[in-house]
C-alpha positions as CSV (number, residue, x, y, z in Angstrom):
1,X,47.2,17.2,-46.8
2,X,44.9,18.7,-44.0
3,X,44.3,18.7,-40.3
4,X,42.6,15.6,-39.1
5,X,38.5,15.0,-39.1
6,X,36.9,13.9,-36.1
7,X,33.5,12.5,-35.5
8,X,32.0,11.7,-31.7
9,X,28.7,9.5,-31.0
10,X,26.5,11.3,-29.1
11,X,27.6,11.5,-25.2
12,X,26.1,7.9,-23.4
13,X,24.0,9.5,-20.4
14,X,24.3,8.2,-17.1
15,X,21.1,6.8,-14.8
16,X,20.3,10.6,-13.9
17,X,20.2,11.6,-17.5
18,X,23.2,13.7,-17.0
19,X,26.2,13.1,-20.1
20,X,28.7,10.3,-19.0
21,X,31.5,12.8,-20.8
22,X,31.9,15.7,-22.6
23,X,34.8,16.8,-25.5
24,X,36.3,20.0,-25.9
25,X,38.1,19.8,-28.8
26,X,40.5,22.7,-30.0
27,X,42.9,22.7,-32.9
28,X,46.4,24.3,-34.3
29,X,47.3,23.5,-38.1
30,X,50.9,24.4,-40.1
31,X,51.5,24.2,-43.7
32,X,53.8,21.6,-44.9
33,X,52.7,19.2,-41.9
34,X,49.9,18.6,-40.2
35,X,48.9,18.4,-36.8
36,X,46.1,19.2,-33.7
37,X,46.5,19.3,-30.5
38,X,43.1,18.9,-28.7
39,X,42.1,19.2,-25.2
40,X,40.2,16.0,-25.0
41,X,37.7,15.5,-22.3
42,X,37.4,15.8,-18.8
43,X,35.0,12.9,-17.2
44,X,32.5,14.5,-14.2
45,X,32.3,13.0,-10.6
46,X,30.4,9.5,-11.1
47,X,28.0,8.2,-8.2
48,X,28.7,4.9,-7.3
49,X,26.3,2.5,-5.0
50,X,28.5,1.5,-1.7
51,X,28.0,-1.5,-0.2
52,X,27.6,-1.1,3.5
53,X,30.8,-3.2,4.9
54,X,34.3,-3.1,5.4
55,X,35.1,-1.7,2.3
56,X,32.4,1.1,2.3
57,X,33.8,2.4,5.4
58,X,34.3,6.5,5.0
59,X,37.7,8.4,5.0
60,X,41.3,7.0,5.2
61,X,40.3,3.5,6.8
62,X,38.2,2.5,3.8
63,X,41.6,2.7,1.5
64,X,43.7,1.4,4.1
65,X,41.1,-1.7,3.5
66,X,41.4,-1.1,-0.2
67,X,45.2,-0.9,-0.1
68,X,45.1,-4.6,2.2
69,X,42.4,-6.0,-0.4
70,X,44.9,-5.2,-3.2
71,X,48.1,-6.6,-1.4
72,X,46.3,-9.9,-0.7
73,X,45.1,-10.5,-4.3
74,X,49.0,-9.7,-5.3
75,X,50.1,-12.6,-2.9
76,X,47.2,-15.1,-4.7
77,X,48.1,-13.8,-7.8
78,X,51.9,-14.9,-6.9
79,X,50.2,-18.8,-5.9
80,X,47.8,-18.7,-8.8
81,X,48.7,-22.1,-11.1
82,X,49.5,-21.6,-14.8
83,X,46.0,-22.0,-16.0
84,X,45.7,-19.4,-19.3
85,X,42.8,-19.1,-18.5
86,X,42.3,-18.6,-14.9
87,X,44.8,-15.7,-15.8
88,X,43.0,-14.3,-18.4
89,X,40.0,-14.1,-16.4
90,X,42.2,-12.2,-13.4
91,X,43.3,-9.9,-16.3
92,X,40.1,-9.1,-17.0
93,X,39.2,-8.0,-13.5
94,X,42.4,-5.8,-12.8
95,X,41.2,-4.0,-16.0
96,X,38.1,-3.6,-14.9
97,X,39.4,-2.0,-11.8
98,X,41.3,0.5,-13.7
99,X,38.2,1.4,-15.9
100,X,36.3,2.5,-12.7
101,X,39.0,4.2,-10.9
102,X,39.8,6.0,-14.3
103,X,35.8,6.9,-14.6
104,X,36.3,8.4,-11.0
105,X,39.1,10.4,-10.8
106,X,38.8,14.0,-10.5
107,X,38.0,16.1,-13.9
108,X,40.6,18.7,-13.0
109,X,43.1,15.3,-13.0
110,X,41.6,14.5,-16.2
111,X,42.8,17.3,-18.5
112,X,44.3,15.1,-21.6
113,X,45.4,16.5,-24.4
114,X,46.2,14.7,-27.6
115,X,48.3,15.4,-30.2
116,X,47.4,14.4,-33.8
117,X,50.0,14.2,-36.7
118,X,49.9,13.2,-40.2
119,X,52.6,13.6,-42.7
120,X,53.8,12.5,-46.1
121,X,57.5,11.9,-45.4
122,X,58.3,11.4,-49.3
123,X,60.5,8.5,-48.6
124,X,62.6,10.7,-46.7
125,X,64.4,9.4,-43.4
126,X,63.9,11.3,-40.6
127,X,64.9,14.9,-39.7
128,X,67.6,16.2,-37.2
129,X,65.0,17.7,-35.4
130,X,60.9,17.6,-34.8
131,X,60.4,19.8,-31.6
132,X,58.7,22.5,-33.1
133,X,56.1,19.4,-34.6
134,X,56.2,18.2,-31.7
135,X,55.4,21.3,-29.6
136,X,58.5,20.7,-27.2
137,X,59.3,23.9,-28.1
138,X,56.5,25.1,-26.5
139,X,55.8,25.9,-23.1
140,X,52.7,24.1,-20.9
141,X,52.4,21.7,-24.2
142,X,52.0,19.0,-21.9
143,X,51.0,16.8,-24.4
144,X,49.7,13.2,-22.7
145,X,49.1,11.3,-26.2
146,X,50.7,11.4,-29.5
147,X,49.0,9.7,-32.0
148,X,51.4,9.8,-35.8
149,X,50.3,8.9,-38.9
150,X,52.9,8.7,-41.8
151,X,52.6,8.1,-45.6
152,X,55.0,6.9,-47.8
153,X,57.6,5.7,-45.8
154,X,60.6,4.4,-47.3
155,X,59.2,0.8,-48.3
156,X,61.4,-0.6,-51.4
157,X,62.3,-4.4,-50.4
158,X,65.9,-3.8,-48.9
159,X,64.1,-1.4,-46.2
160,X,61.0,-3.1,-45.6
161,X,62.2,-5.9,-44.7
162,X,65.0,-5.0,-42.6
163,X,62.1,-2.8,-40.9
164,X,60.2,-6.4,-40.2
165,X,63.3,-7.6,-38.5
166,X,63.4,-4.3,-36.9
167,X,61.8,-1.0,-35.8
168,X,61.7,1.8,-38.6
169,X,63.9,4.5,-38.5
170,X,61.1,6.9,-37.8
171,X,59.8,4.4,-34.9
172,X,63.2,4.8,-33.1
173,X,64.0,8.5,-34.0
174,X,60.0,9.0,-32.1
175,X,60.9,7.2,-29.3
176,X,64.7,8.5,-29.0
177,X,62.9,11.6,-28.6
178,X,60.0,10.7,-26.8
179,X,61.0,8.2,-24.1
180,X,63.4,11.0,-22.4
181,X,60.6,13.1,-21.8
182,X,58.3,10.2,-20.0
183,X,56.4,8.8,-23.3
184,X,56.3,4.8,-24.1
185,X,54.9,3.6,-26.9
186,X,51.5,1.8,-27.1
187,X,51.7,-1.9,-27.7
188,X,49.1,-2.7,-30.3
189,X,47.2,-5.9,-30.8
190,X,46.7,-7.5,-34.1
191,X,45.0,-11.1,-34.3
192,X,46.8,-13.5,-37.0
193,X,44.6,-15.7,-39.0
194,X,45.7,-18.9,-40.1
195,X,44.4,-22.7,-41.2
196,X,45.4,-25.6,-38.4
197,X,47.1,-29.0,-39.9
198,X,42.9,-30.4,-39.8
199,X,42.1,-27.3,-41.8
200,X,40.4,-25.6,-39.1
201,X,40.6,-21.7,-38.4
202,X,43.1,-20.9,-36.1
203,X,43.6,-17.4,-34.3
204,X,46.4,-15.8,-32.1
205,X,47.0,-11.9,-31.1
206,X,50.5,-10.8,-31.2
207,X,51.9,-8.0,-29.8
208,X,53.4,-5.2,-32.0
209,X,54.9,-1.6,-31.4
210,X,53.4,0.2,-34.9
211,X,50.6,-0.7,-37.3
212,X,52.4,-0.4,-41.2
213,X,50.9,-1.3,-44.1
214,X,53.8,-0.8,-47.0
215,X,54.6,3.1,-46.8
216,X,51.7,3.8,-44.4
217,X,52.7,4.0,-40.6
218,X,51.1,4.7,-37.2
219,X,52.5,5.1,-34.1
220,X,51.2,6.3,-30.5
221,X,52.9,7.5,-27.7
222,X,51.5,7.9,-24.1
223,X,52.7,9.6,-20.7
224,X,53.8,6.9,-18.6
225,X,51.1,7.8,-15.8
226,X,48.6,7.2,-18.0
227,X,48.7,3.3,-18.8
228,X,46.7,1.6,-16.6
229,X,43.8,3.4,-18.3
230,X,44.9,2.9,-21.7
231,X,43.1,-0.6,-22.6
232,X,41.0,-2.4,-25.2
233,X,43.8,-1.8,-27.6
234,X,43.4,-3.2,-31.4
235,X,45.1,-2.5,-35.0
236,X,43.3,-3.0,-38.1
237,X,44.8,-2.5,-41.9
238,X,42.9,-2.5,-45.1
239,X,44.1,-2.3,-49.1
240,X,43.1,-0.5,-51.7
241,X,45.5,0.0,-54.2
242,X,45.5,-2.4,-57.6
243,X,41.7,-3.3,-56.8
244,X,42.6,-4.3,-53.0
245,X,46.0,-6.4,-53.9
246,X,48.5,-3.6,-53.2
247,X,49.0,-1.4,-50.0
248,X,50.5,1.3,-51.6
249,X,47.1,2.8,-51.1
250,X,44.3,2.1,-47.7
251,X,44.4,2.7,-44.3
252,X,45.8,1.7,-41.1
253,X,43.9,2.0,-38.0
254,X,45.0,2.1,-34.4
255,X,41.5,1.8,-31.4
256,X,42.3,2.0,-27.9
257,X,39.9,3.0,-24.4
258,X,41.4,6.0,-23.2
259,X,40.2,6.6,-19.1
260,X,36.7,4.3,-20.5
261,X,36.3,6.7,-23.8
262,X,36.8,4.6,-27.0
263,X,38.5,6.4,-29.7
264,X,39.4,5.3,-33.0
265,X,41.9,6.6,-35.5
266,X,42.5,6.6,-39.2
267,X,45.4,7.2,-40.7
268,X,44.7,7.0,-44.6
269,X,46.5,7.5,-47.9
270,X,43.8,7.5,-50.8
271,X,44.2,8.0,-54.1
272,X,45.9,10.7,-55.9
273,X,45.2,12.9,-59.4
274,X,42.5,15.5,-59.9
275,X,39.8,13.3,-61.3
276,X,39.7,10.1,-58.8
277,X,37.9,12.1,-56.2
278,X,34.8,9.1,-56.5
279,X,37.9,6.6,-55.9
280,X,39.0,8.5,-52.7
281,X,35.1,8.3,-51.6
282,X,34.9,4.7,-52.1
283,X,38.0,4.1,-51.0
284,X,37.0,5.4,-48.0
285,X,33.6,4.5,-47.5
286,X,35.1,1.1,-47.9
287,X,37.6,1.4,-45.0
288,X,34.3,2.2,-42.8
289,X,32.2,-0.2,-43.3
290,X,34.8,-3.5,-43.6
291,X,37.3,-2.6,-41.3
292,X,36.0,-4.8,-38.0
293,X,38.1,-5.0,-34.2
294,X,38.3,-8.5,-32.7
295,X,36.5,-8.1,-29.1
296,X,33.3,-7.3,-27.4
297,X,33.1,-4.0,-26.4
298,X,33.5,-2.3,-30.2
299,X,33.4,-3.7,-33.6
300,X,33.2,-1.4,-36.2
301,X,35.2,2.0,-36.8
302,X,31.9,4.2,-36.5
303,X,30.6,2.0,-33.5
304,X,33.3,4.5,-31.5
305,X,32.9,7.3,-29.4
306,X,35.1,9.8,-31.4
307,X,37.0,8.5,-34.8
308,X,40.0,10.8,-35.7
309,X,40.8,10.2,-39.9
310,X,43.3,12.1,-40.9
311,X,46.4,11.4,-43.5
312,X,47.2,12.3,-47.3
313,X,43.6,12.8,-48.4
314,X,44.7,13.6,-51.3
315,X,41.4,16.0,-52.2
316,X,42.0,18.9,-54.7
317,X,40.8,22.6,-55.1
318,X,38.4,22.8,-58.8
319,X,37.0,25.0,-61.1
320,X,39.7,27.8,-59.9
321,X,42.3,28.7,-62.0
322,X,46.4,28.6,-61.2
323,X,46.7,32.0,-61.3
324,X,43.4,32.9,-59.0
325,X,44.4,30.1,-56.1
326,X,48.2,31.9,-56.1
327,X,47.1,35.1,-56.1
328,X,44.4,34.1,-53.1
329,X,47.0,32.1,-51.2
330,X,49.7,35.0,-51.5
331,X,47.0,37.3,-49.4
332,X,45.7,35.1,-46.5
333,X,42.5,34.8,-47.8
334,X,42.0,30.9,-48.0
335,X,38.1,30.8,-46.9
336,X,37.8,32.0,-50.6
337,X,39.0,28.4,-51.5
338,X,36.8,26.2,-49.4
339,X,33.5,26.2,-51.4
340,X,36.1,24.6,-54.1
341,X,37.5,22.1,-52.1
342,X,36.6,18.1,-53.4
343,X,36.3,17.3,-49.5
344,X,34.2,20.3,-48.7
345,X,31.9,19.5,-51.6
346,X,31.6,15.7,-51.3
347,X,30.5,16.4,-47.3
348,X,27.3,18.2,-48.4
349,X,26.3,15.6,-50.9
350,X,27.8,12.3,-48.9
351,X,26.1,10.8,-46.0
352,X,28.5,8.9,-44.1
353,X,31.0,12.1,-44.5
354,X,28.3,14.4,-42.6
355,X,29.0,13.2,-39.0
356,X,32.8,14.2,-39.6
357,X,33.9,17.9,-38.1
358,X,36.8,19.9,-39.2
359,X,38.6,23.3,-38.5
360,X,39.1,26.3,-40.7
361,X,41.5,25.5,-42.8
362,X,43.6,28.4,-42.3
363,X,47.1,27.6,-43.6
364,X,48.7,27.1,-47.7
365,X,47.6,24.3,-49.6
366,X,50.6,22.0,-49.1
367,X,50.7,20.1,-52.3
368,X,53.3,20.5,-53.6
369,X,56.2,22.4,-52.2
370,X,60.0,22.2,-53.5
371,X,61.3,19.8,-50.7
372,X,62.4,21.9,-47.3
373,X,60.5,25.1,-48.7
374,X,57.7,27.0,-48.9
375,X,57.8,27.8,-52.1
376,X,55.5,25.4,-54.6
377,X,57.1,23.1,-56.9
378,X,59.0,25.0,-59.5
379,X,59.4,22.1,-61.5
């Protein structure tokens, strides 16, 4: 297990050929878990053409206009038939809307930090208490989006599919937690495919509350302020395990527009076992370059502005021996591990790795501790 990677396309420049955005990105690991908290961007002042009427008018009148504008489009919306998609198309607009007042907003209103966990839970049900993962036990967290990936959730056939019928213990333990302190959880979008009674292709997008694939789970949480400028939302799985049959093993993935930034994350379990490291590489490679949103404004993973992949990795240390790595981890001195590490290795040689970024790692190797310990498997 290790912090999360993130890469980020190059900033889109505006007419004036300043950067549309910029991403500050800082980072706090702890062994055992993982997680990183990242103030995210800010989004500079953004000149906008006025038109020279009613609604361009300066000071408090304009939004007084504005604010009349937006209370007579509520009473047509009220008189509007049931045409789909006359609705749709209205939809479209009021997001639209959002986007540009989001783009416009102030960058000192725009501080938005996001929270990144991954953990392999071991089957395990959920803990009496996550604050200190969290960060509620820390003051000025202020936290505005959680984004939680978990491995091996409990999935044997009794509990998977009373979790179909149902939210997952972990899904309401998170928002038990969560929804106190002004978080909701982010509806995702995921388009079912299936063959009409003529044989044709038929499509429809259902909403769901998590993306799960087996024993691989991800959730998001945002402040409540913040969601008419979270939009564009889509969820994407793919297999790997048993050649592509099984979801033991893969990736779940969660993309969403966050204030008109379009991020992208990963959540991954890939294989385990010293010598599959070319399987983990393939593995996700392939995750990369099938895994396609349903849409217009994105379709592929890397097409994003900043992808987040994070999850059990499953990467070893090599070449060192048992007694070396103990005696380097026992003294702090963990850099002296990097150069070994499969990951660390496979960026140099791999090009579709080399956009990826990631911090020091500057906590234990977590695989494998006795369960609720420190101390590495005794067994």
């Amino acid at each position: 297990m290790r912090p999360p990677f993130w890469k980020m396309a190059a900033p889109r420049e505006k007419t004036d050929g300043t950067p549309a955005g910029s991403f500050d990105c800082n980072r706090m690991e702890r062994h055992g878990d993982e997680r990183s908290v990242m103030d995210f961007f800010s989004v500079p002042n953004v000149e906008v053409r006025v038109r020279s009427d009613s609604l361009g008018s300066s000071g408090s009148c304009g939004k007084v206009v504005l604010r009349q504008r937006v209370a007579q489009l509520m009473t047509c919306v009220e008189d509007v038939s049931s045409d789909d998609d006359l609705q749709e198309e209205l939809s479209r607009s009021i997001d639209q809307a959002f986007l540009i007042c989001g783009k416009m907003l102030p960058p000192k209103m725009l501080d938005f930090r996001l929270q990144i966990i991954t953990w392999n839970v071991g089957t395990a049900a959920p803990p009496r208490d996550l604050s200190s993962l969290l960060l509620l036990d820390s003051s000025g967290s202020n936290i505005d989006l959680y984004v939680i990936g978990l491995q091996e959730v409990n999935s044997r056939i009794v509990n998977f599919l009373s979790d179909l019928a149902f939210d997952d213990p972990w899904s309401v333990f998170l928002m038990d937690v969560l929804a106190p302190l002004g978080y909701v959880k982010v509806l995702l979008a995921q388009v079912r495919r299936s063959c009409g009674t003529m044989g044709q292709r038929q499509e429809r997008q259902e909403q769901i509350s998590a993306i799960r694939m087996q024993g691989l789970l991800l959730l998001t949480f945002v402040k409540h302020k913040h969601i008419p400028f979270i939009q564009d939302i889509r969820s994407n799985y793919i297999r790997t395990g048993l050649y592509g049959y099984w979801g033991n093993k893969g990736g779940v993935t969660v993309r969403l527009s966050v204030y008109g930034h379009m991020l992208c994350f990963v959540n991954c379990h890939l294989p385990a076992h010293m010598d599959n490291t070319n399987q983990r590489l393939d593995d996700f490679e392939k995750m990369l370059e099938t895994q396609q949103f349903d849409g217009e404004s994105v379709g592929s993973i890397l097409d994003h502005d900043a992808v987040f992949w994070f999850g059990d990795l499953n990467f070893r240390i090599v070449e060192f021996g048992i007694h070396f790595i103990r005696e380097v981890v026992n003294s702090n001195r963990y850099n002296l591990l990097w150069e070994k590490d499969q990951l660390n290795i496979a960026k140099k040689k791999e090009r579709f790795l080399q956009g990826f970024l990631e911090g020091p790692l500057k906590f234990k190797p977590t695989y494998k501790f006795d369960l609720n310990s420190d101390v590495y498997d005794t067994r």
